[in-house]
N, C-alpha and C positions, 0 to 999 in steps of 0.2 A: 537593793536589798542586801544585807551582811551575809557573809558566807554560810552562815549559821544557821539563817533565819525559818529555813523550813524544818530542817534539822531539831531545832528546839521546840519547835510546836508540840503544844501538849499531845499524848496519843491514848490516854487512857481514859478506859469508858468514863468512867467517876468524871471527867469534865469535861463531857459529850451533855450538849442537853437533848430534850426530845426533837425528834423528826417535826418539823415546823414550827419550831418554836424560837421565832428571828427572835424575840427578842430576850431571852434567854443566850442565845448567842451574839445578841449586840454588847447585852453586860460582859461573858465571856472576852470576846473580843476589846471590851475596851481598856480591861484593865490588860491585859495582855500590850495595847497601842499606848497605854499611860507607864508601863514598865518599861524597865531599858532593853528588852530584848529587839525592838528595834531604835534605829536612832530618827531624830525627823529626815527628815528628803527617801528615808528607804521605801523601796518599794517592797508590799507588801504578796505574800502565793496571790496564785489564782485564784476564782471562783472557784475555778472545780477543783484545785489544791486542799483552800481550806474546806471545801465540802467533805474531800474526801478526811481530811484531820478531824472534825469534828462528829462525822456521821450525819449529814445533811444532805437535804439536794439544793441543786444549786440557786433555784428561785428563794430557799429561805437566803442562803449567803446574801443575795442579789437583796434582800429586805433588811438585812442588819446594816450592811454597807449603805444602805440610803439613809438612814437613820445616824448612824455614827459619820456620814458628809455631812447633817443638816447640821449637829453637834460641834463639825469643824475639827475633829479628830482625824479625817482621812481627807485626802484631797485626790478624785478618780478622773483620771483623764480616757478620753475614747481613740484605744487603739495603745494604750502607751500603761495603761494598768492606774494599780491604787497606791498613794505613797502615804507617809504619816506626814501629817501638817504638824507645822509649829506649832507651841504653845501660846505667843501671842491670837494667834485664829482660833482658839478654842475658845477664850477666853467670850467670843462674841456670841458663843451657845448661849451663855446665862438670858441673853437678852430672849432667844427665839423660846415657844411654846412647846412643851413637852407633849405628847403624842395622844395623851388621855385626858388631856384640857380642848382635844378637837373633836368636832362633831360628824361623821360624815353630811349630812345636810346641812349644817353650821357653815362648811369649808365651801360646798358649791353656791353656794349663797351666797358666799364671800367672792367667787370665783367671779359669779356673775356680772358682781360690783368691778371687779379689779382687771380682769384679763380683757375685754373687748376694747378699754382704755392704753393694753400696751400696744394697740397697731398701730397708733400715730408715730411712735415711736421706733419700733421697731422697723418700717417702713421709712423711716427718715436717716438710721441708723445702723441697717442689718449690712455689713459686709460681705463680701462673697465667702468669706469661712462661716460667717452665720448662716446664710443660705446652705452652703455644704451639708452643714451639722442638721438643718432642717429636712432636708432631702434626704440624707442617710437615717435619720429619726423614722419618716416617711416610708422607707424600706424596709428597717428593721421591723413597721408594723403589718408589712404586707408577708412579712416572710414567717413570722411568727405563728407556731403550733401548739402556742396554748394559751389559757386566759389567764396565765403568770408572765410570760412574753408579751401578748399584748398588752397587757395594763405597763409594764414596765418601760416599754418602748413608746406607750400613748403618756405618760408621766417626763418622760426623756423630751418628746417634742413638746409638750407646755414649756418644761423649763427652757429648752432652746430657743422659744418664745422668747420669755423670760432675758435671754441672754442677748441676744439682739438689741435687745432695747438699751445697754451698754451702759445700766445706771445699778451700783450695786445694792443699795436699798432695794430696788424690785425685785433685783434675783436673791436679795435673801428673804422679802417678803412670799418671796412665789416658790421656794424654798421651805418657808415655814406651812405652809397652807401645805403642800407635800408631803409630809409626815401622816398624813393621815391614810396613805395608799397605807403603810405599813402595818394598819390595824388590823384586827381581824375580823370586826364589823364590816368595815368596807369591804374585806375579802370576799364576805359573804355576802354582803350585798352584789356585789359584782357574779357570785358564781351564780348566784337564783337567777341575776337579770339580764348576763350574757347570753343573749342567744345568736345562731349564726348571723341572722337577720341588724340585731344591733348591733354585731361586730362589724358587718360588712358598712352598714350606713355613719358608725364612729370613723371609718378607716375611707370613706367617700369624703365627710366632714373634713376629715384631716387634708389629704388632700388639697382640697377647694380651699381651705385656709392657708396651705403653703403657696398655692399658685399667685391667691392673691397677694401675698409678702413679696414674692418672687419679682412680682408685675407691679411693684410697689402702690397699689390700691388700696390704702389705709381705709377708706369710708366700706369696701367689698370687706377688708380684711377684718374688719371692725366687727362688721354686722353678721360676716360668718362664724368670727368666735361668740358672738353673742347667740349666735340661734343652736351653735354644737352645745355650750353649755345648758340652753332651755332643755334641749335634746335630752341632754346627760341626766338633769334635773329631773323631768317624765319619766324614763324609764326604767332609772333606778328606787326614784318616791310615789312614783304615781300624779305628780304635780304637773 
């Protein structure tokens, strides 16, 4: 990040948007990533940085920056912070689905189809850094105190999924399908139908899904992303 860059951050109310309002702050944010005040490869404040710049907390930051990755305007690494990506990488937004073209039901339907097909893959492909990343995913979900942390952290192990499988069409497919945590449908779906009971049995799921990765068990691993997603399907539609 330029010397500058925190320094220059807007501070005045007038371009503060409302308390939970990612996407209000994704726009913010993006023209601010498309100006020159920083340059590509800079690393961008922190969450709690720009939370604190904008008047936010930090699960909305944490919902524009996922949005403005899927866009290919920021590129966020774990442990090492958020940078701006090139302009060639953005360029591949056009292609992905804008966030209010997805349905939540639309998306786990899709999920259905799409995710219990990445274990063949991921299991033939996962590295011991993809393992890592799955494990620390794993943790972040056990350690998390609230249903903005766990949805974040249970959307982080999809894509680690996702990344394993070491083919980039699927992580930008499982990527686009992603966009839809960001809404505030799914918000609300998720706060009605969070209860301790489905957090504890999403966070059992996850688990038994990474063991089987781990223990390279493609047909285990298959069938338990199949039945987490039926799971998911039940208790947030009734299906």
């Amino acid at each position: 990040m330029s010397s500058d860059s925190i320094d220059s951050m807007p501070n005045s109310r007038d371009s503060r948007p409302a308390r939970g309002d990612a996407d209000a702050l994704r726009k913010l944010l993006g023209r601010e990533i498309g100006s020159t005040r920083w340059r590509i490869g800079d690393k961008l404040p922190t969450e709690r940085e720009l939370g604190d710049t904008y008047g936010v907390a930090r699960n909305t930051v944490r919902r524009a920056l996922q949005v403005l990755e899927q866009e290919k305007l920021i590129i966020r690494h774990v442990g090492r912070g958020t940078f701006k990506a090139g302009d060639a990488m953005s360029a591949e937004a056009a292609f992905l689905p804008s966030a209010d073209s997805l349905s939540p039901a639309g998306v786990v339907e899709c999920r259905l189809i799409f995710e219990p097909e990445l274990a063949p893959l991921a299991v033939a492909r996962a590295t011991q850094v993809d393992l890592d990343r799955l494990a620390h995913c794993l943790r972040g979900g056990n350690a998390a105190t609230s249903v903005e942390d766990f949805e974040h952290w249970d959307g982080a192990l999809h894509e680690a999924i996702a990344l394993a499988t070491h083919n980039q069409t699927i992580v930008a497919m499982a990527r686009a399908l992603a966009v839809v945590r960001t809404r505030g449908e799914w918000g609300q779906l998720k706060a009605r139908s969070m209860t301790t009971e489905h957090r504890e049995a999403l966070q059992a799921q996850h688990g038994a899904i990474v063991a089987s990765l781990s223990d390279r068990d493609r047909d285990a691993a298959r069938m338990r992303l199949r039945d987490h997603i039926l799971y998911v399907r039940r208790y947030m539609f009734g299906e």
